[in-house]
DRENTORKOL-3810 file (N, C-alpha, C; in nm, 4 decimals):
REM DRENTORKOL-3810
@n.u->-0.0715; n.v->1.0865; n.w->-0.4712; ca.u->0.0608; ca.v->1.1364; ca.w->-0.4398; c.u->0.1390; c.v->1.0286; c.w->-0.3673
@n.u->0.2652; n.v->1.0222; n.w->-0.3974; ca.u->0.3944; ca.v->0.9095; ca.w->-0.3417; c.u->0.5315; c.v->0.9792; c.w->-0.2876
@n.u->0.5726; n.v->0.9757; n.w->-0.1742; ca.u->0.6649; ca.v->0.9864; ca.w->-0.1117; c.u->0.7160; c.v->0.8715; c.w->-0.1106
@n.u->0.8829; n.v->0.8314; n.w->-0.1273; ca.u->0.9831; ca.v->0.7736; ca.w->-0.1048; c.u->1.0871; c.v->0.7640; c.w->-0.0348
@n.u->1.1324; n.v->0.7055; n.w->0.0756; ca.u->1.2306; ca.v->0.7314; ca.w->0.1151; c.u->1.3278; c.v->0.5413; c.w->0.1298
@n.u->1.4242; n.v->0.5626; n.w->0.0613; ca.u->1.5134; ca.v->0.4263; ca.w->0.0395; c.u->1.6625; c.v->0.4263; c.w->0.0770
@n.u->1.6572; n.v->0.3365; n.w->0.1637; ca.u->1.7958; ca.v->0.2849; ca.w->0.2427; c.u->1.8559; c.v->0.1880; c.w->0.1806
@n.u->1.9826; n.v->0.1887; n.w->0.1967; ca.u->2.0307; ca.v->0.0241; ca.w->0.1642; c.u->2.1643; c.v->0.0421; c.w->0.2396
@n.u->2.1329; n.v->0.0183; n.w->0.3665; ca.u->2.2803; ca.v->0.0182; ca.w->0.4787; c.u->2.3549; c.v->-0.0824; c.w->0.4485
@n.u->2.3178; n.v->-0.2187; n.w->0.3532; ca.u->2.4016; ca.v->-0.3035; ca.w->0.3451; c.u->2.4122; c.v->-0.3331; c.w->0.1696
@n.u->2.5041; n.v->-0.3731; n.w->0.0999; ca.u->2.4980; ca.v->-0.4498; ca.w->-0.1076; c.u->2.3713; c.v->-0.5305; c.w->-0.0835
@n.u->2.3547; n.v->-0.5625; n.w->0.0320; ca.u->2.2596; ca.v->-0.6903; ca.w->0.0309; c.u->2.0964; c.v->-0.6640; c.w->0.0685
@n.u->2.0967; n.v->-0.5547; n.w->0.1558; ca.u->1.9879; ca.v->-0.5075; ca.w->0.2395; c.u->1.9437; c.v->-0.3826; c.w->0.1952
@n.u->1.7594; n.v->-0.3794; n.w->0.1528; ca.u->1.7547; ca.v->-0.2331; ca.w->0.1025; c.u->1.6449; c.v->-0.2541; c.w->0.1780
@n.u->1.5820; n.v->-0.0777; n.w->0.2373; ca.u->1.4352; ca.v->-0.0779; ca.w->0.2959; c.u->1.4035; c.v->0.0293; c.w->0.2243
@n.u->1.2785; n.v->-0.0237; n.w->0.2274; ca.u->1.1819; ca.v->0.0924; ca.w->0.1347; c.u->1.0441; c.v->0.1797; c.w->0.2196
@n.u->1.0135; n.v->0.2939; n.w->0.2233; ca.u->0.9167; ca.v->0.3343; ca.w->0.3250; c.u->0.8174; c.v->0.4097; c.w->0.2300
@n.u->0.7426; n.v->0.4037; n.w->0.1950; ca.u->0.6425; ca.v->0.4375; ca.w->0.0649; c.u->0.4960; c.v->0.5004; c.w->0.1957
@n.u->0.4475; n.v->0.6211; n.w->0.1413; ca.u->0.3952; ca.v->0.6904; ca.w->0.2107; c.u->0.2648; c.v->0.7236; c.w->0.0198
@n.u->0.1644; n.v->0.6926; n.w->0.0552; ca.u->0.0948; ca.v->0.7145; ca.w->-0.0481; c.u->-0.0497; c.v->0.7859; c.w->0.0072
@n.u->-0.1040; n.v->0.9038; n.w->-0.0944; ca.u->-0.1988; ca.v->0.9567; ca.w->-0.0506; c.u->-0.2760; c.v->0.9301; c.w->-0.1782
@n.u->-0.4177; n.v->0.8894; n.w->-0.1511; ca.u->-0.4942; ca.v->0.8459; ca.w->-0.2674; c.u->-0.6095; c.v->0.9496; c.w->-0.2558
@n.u->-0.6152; n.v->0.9943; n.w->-0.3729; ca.u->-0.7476; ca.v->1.0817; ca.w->-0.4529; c.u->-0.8171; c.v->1.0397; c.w->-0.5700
@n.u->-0.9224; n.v->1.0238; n.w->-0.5143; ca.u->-0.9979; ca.v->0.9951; ca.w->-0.6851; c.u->-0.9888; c.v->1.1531; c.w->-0.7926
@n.u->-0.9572; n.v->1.1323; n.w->-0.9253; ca.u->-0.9264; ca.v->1.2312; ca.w->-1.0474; c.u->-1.0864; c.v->1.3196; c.w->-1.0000
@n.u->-1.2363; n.v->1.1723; n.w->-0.9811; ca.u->-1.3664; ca.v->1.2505; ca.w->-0.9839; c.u->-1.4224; c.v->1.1684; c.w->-0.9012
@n.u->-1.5415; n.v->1.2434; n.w->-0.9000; ca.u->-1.6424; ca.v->1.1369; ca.w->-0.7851; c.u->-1.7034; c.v->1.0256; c.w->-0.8981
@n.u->-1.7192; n.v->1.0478; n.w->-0.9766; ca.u->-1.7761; ca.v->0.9031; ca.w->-1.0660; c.u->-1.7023; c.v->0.8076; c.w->-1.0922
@n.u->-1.7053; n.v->0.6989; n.w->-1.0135; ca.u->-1.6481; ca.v->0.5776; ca.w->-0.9990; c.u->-1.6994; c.v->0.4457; c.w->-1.0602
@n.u->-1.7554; n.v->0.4672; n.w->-1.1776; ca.u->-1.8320; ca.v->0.3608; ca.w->-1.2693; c.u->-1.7035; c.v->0.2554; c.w->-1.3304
@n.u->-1.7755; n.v->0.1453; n.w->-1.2304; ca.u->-1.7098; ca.v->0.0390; ca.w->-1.2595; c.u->-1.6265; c.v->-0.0544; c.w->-1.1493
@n.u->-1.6508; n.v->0.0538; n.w->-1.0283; ca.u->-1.5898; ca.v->-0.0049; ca.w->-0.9190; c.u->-1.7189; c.v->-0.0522; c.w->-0.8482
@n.u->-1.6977; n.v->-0.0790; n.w->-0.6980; ca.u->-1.8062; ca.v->-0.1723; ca.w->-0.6378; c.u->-1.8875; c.v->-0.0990; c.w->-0.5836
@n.u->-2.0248; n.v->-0.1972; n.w->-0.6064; ca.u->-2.0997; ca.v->-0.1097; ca.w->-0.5404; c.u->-2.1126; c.v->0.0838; c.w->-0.5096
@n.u->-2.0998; n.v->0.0448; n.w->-0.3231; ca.u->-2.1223; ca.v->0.1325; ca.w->-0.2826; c.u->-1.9866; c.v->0.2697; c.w->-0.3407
@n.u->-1.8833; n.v->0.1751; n.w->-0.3831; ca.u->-1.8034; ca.v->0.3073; ca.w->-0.4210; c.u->-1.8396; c.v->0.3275; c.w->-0.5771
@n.u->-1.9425; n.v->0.3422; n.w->-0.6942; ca.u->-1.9337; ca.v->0.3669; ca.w->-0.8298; c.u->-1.9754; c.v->0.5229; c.w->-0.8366
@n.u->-2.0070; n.v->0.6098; n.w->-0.6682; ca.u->-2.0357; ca.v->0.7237; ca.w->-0.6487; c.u->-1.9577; c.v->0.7767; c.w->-0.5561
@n.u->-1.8689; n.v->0.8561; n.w->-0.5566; ca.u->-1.8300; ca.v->0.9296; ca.w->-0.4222; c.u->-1.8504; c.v->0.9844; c.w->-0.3847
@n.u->-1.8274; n.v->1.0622; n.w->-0.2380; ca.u->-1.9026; ca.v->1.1492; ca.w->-0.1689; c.u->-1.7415; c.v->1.2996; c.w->-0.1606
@n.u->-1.6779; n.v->1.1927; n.w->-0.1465; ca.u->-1.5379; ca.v->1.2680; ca.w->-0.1410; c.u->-1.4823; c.v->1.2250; c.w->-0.2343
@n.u->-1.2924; n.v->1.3217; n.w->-0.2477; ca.u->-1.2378; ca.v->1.2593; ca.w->-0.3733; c.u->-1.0963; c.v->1.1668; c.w->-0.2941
@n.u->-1.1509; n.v->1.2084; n.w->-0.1199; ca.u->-1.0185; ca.v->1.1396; ca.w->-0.0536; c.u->-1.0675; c.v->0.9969; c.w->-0.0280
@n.u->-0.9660; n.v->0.9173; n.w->-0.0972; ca.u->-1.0042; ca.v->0.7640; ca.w->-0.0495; c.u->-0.9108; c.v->0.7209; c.w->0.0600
@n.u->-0.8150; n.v->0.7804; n.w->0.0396; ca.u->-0.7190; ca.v->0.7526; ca.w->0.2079; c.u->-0.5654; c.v->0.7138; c.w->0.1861
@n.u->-0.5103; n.v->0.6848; n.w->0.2977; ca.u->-0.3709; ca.v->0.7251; ca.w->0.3000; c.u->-0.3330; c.v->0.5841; c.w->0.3216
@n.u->-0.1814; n.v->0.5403; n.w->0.2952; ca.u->-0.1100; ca.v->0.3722; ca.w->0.3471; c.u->0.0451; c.v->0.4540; c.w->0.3281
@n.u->0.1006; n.v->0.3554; n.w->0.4144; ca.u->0.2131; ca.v->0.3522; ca.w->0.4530; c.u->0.3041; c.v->0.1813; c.w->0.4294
@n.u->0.3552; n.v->0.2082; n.w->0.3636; ca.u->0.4197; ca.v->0.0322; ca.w->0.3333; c.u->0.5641; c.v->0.0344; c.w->0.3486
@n.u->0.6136; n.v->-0.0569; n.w->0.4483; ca.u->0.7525; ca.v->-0.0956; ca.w->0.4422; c.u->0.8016; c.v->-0.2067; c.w->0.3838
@n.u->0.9253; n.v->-0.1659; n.w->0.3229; ca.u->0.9395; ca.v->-0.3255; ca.w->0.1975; c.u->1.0645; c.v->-0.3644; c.w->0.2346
@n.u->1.0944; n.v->-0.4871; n.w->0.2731; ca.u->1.2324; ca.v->-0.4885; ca.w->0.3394; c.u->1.2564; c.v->-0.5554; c.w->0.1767
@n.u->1.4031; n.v->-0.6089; n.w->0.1001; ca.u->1.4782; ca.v->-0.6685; ca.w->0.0224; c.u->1.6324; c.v->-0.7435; c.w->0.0465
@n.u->1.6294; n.v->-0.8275; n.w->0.0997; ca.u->1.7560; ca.v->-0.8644; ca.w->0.1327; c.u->1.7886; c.v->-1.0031; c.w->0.0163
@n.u->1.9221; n.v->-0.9874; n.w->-0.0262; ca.u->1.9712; ca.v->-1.1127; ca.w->-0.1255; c.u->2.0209; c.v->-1.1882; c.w->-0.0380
@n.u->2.0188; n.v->-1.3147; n.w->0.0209; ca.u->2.0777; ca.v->-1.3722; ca.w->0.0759; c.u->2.2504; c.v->-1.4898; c.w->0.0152
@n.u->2.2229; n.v->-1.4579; n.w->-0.1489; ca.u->2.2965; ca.v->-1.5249; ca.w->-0.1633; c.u->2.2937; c.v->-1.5111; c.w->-0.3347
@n.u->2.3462; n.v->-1.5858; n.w->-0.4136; ca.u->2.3368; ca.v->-1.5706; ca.w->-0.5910; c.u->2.2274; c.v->-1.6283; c.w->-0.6238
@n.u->2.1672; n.v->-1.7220; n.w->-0.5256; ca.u->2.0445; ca.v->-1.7832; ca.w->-0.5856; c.u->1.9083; c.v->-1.7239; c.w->-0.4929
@n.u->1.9199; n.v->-1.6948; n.w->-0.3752; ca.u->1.8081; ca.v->-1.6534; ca.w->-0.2758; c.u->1.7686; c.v->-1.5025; c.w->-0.2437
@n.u->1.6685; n.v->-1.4773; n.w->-0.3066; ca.u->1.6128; ca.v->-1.3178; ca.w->-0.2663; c.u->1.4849; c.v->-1.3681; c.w->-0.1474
@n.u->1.5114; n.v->-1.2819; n.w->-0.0333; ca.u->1.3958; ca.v->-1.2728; ca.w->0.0303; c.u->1.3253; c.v->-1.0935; c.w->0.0196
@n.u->1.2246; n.v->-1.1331; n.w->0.0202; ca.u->1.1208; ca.v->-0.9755; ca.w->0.0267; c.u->1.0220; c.v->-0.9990; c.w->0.1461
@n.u->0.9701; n.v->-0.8739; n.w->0.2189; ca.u->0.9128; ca.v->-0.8477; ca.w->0.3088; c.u->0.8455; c.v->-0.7444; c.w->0.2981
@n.u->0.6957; n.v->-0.7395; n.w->0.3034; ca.u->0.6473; ca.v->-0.6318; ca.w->0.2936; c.u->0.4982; c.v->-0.6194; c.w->0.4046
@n.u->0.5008; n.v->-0.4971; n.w->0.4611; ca.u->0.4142; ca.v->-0.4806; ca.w->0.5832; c.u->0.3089; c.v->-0.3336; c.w->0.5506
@n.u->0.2107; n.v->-0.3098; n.w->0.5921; ca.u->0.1591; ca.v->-0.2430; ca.w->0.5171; c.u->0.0245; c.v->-0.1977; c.w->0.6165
@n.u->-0.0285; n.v->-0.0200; n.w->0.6008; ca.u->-0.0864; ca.v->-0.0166; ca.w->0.6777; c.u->-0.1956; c.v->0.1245; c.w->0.5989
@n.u->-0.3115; n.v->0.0794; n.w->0.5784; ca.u->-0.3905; ca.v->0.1685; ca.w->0.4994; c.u->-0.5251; c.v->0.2374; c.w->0.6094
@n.u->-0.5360; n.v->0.3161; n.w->0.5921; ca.u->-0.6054; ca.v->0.4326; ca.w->0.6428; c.u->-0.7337; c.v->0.5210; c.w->0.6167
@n.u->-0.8224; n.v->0.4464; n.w->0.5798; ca.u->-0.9534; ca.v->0.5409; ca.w->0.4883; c.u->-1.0110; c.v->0.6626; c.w->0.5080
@n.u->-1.0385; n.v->0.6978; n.w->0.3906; ca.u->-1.0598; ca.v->0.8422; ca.w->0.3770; c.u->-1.1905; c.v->0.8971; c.w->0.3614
@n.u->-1.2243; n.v->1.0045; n.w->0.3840; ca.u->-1.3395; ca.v->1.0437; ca.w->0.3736; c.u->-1.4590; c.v->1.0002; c.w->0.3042
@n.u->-1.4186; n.v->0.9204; n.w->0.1301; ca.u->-1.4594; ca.v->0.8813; ca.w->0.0563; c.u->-1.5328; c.v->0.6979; c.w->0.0955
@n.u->-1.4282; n.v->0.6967; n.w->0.1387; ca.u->-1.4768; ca.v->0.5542; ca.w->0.1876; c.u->-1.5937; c.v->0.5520; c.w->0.3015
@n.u->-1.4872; n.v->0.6263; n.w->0.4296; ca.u->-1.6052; ca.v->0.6409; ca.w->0.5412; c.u->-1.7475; c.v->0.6654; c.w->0.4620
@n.u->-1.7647; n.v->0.7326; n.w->0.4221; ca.u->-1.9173; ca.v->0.7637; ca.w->0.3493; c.u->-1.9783; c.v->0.6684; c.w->0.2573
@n.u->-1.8850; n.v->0.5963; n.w->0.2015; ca.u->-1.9624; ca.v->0.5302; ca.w->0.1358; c.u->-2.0078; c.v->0.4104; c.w->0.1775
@n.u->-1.9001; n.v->0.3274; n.w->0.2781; ca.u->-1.9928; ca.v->0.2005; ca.w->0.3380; c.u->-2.0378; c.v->0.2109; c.w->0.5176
@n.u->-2.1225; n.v->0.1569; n.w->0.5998; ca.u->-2.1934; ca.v->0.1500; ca.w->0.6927; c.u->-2.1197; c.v->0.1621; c.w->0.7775
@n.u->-2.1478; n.v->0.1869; n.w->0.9791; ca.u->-2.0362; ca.v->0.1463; ca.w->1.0018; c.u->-1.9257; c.v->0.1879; c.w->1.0345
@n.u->-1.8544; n.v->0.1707; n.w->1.1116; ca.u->-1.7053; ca.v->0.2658; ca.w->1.1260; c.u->-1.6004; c.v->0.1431; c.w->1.0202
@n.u->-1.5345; n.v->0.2185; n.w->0.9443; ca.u->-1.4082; ca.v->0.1528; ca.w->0.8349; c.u->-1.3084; c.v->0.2126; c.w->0.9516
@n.u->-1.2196; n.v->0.0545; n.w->0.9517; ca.u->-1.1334; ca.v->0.0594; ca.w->1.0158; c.u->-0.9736; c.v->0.0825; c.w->0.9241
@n.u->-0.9165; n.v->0.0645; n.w->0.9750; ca.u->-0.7411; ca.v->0.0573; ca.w->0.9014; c.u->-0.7389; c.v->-0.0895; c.w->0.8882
@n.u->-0.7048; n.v->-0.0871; n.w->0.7790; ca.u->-0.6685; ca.v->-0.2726; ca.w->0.6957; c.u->-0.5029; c.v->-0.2521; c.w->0.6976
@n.u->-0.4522; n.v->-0.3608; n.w->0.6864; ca.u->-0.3125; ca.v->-0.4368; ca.w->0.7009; c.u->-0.3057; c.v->-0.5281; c.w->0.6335
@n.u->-0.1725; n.v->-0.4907; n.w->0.5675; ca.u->-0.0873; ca.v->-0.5987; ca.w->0.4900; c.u->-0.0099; c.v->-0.6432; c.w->0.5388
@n.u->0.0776; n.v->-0.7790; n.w->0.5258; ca.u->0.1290; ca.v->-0.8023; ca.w->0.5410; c.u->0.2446; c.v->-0.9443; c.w->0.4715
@n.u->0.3405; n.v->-0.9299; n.w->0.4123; ca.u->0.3695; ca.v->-1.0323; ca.w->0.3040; c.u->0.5328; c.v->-1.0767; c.w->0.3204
@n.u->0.5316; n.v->-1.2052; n.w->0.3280; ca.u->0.6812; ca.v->-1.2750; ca.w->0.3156; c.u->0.7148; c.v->-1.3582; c.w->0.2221
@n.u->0.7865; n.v->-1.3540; n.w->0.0973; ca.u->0.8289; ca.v->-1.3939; ca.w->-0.0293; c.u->1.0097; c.v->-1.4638; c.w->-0.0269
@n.u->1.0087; n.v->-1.5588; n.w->-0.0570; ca.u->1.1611; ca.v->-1.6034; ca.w->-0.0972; c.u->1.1827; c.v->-1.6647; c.w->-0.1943
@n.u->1.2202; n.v->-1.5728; n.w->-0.2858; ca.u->1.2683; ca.v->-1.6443; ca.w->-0.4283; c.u->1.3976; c.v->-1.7105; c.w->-0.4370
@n.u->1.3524; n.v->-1.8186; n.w->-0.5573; ca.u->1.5083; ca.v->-1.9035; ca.w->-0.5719; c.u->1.4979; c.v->-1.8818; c.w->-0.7290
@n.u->1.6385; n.v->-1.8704; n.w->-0.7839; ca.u->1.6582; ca.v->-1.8298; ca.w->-0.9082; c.u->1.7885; c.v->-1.8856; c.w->-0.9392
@n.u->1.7549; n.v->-1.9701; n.w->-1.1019; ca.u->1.8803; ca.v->-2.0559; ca.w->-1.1371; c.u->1.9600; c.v->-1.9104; c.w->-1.2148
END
């Protein structure tokens, strides 16, 4: 499941707030790694990503994206260990003739 919510306070400036909840369809995961080709659950877990987009100009796009994932039942169980929250984080500037 995906929630959206999108701003663009400026022609130039858009933010994006993406709220995603991940379920496996089944517990048989043949083909993924290891410890996950079995699940225990069908929740693999939740992320939250903010995407900034600003054009700076006719030739310069910058993108920004920050990102924050959350594991789920499925995971906890399947590897050792306490699973922590992983982070993204990404800065992109395109130039375009």
């Amino acid at each position: 499941n995906r929630a959206t919510l999108s701003l663009k306070p400026r022609p130039t400036l858009e933010l994006v707030v993406d709220y995603f909840h991940h379920r496996a369809d089944n517990l048989n995961n043949v083909g993924g790694i290891g410890p996950l080709q079995t699940l225990a659950s069908r929740d693999i877990g939740q992320e939250i990503t903010l995407s900034v987009y600003h054009y700076i100009g006719r030739h310069l796009f910058l993108q920004g994206i920050a990102s924050v994932g959350m594991p789920g039942d499925a995971i906890d169980r399947a590897l050792p260990g306490d699973t922590d929250n992983w982070y993204t984080f990404q800065l992109a500037l395109y130039m375009f003739f």
